[in-house]
N, C-alpha and C positions, 0 to 999 in steps of 0.2 A: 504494500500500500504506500502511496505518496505521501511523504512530508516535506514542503518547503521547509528547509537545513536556515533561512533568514527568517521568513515571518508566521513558519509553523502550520499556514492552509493546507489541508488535505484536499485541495482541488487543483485540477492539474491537466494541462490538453496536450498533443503531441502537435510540434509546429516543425518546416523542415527550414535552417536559418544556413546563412552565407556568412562564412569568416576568414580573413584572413590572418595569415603566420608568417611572423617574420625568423627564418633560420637562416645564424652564419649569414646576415646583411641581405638575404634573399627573400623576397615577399612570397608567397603562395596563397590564394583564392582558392577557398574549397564550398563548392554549390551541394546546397541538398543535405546538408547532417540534420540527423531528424532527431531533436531536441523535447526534452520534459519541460514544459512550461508551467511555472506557476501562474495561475491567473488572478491572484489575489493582486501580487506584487511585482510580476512578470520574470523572476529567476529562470535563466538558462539553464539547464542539467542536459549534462552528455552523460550517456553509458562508458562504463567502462570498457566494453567493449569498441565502439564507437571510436573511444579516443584511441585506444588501440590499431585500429585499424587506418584512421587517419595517418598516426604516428609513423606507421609500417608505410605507408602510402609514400608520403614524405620523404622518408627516408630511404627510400631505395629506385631502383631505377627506371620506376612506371614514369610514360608518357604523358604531360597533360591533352586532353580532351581539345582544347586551345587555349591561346596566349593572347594577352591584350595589353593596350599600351594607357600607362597612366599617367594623368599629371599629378606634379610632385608640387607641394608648397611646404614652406616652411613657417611657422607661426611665429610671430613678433608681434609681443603686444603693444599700442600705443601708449606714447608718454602722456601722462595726465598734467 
C-alpha cells in the first residue's frame, strides 16, 4: 500500500514523467519513466527497479532513440 514518505497520503496515481541526468558533464533525456505520484502533494517515486534499469540504460552502451539540440543559458541574477 502507498504512503507519501513527505506528507503521509495514502493516495497515489501512476503518471509516466520526463527527466533529465547529468553524468561525467553529459546530459541524458529519458521519456516515459512511469512514476508513483502523490496526489495530495505531488511526490515523484521511482521503483526501485525503474531506477535500476534506467541506471543500466545509462551506463552502458544502448543507443538513444534520438538526439536533440538545446539551448544553454546560464542564470545571473540582477543587481538590486
Amino acid at each position: 500500500m502507498f504512503k507519501c514518505h513527505v506528507c503521509d497520503s495514502t493516495e497515489s496515481m501512476t503518471e509516466y514523467r520526463t527527466e533529465i541526468f547529468q553524468i561525467e558533464g553529459n546530459f541524458y533525456l529519458v521519456e516515459n519513466i512511469p512514476a508513483t505520484i502523490c496526489t495530495n502533494c505531488g511526490e515523484e517515486i521511482f521503483s526501485r527497479e525503474t531506477t535500476e534499469n534506467i541506471r543500466e540504460m545509462l551506463h552502458s552502451k544502448a543507443q538513444p532513440i534520438r538526439s536533440i539540440s538545446v539551448d544553454v543559458f546560464a542564470y545571473h541574477p540582477k543587481a538590486s
